[in-house]
N, C-alpha and C positions, 0 to 999 in steps of 0.2 A: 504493500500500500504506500511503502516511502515515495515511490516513483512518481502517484498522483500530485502534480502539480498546478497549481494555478496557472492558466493562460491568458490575459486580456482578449484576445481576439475569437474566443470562446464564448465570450460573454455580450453578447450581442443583440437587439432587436430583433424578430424575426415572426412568423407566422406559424400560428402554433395549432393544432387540430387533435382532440382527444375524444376520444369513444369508446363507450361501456358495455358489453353486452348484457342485458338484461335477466336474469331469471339463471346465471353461471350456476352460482352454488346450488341451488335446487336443481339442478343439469348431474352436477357433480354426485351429488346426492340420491340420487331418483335413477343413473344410466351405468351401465359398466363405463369401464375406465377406457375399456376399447370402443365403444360406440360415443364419448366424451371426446376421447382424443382425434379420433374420424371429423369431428362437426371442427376439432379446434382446428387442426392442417386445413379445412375448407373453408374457415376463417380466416384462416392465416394468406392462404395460394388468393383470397379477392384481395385483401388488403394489397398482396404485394403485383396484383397486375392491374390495380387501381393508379398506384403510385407509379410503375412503369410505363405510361401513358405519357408523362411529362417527363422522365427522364433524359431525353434527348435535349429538351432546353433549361430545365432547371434542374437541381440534383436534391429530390427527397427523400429526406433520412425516416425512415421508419424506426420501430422498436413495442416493442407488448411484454404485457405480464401480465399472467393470470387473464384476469376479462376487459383488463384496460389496452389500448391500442392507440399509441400515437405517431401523428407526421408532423414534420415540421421541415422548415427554407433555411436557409443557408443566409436570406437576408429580408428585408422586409419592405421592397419593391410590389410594386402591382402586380408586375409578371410574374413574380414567385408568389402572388396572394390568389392570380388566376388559376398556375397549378396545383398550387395546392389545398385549392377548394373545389376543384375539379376532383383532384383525386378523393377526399373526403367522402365527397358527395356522392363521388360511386359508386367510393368504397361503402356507405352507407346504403344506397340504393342496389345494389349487387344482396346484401346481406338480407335485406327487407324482402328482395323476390327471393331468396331462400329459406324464407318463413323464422329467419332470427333475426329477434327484438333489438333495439341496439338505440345510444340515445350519445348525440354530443354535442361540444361547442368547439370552435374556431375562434383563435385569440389573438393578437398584438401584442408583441411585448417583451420585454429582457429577457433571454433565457438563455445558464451555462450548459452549455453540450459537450459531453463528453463521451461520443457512442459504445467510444468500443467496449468502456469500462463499466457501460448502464448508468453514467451520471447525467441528471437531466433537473435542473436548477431552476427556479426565477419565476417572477411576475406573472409572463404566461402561460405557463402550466398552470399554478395555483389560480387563475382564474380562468382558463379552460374547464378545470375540473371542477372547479362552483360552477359554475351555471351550466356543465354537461349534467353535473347531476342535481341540480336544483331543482329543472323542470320535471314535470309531473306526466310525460308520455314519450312516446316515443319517438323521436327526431331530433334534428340535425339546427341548432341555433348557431349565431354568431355573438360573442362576445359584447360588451360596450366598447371593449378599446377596439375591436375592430373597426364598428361601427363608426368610432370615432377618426380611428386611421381612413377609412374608405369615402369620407364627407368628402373629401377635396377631389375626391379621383372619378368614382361611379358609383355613388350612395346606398344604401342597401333598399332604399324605397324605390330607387328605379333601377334595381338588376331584375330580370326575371323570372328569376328559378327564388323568391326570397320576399316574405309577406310578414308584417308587423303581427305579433303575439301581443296579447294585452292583456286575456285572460286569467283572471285572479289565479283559477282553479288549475291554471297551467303554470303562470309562472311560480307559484307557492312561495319557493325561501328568497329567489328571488326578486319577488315582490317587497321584498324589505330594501332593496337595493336602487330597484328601476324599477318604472312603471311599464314599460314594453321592451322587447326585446325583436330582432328579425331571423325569420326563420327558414328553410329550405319548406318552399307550400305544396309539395307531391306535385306537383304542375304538368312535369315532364314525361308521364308515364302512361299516355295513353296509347292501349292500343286496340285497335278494331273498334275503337268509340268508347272503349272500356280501359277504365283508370289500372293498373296494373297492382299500384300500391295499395290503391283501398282494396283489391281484392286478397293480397296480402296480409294488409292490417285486421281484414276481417276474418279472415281463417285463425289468424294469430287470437285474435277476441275468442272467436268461437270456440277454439281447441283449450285454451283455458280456461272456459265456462264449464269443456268438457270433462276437463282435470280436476275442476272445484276449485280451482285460484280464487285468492284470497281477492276480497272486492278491491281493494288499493290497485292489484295488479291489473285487473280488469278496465279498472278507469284510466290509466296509462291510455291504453289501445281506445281507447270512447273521447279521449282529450287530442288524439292523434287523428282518429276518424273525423271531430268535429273541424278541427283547423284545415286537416286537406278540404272537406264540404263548401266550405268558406271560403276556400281558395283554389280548389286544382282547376276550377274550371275559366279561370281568369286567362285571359290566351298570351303568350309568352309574346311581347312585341319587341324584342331586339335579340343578338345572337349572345349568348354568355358560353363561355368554357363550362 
């Protein structure tokens, strides 16, 4: 451990993306360790051909433990906030048509990187991880300092994959902090006339109605159903990554 050393250019701004999969430990709990570890490598193989997408122009560093999974940029330009909220988003949308639950946020902000060693430091991580797991269902938000970062460039009000939350009963701990938040609105996911994700998020509902999930869990997916209702059918008017 002597050899870890402090680096300045380690410690840097950058764009930060973390996600939770949903309902891990009762997975853990409830499945062998061989039908566990199958869903985690097919976890694992979207995450990294999510990220490989953008590899050619920007360089995203992944990394996970356990049910948490994060990407993050090397600096904290637009270009690197296009890929890798591309990859995020997905890598979250990959996971959703695979019928796993999965919830996060997209941050700005100081963070020390140190891959190889598993050190991952700073501003935004700790508030990636509040507000991925403040909300109350299942999806993909952006941060305030994103939001704040993205004012000057292309605003999160007018990207179109990305629709304002304000709901109490969604933002919950959240709601101590901000009054709305912006969020990935299922928007993108139609096909044959038919939303992809709410077909997804409702099997997901259903199959845990069918398990006997706890009501908390159940409203996750009913807080997810309502915001895409509200919004997927808004028509996407400009091109986003």
């Amino acid at each position: 451990m002597n050899d870890i050393k402090f680096r300045p250019l380690r410690y840097r701004k950058r764009w930060f993306a973390y996600l939770d999969l949903l309902g891990f430990k009762n997975l853990v709990h409830s499945e062998s360790i061989e039908d566990v570890l199958e869903q985690y490598l097919e976890v694992l193989r979207r995450m990294q051909d999510a990220c490989r997408l953008g590899m050619t122009e920007a360089k995203l560093i992944n990394a996970w433990f356990s049910d948490t999974f994060i990407i993050y940029t090397g600096s904290d330009s637009p270009q690197d906030f296009a890929y890798l909220e591309q990859a995020a988003r997905i890598f979250f949308q990959l996971l959703l048509n695979k019928h796993i639950p999965v919830r996060g946020c997209i941050s700005h902000g100081e963070l020390y990187s140190q891959s190889r060693r598993n050190i991952f430091i700073g501003p935004a991580l700790i508030e990636a991880h509040f507000y991925g797991e403040a909300l109350n269902w299942v999806g993909l938000c952006l941060a305030p300092s994103a939001e704040e970062k993205l004012k000057n460039d292309l605003p999160p009000e007018k990207r179109p994959f990305y629709r304002k939350v304000s709901d109490g009963d969604i933002l919950r701990k959240a709601k101590e902090k901000v009054d709305h938040l912006y969020a990935f609105a299922f928007n993108n996911g139609r096909l044959n006339g038919r939303n992809q994700y709410r077909e997804s998020l409702q099997a997901m509902k259903s199959e845990a109605v069918k398990q006997g999930g706890a009501p908390e869990v159940i409203k996750k997916y009913e807080h997810a159903l309502a915001f895409l209702d509200q919004h997927a059918e808004q028509r996407v008017m400009t091109n986003d990554r």
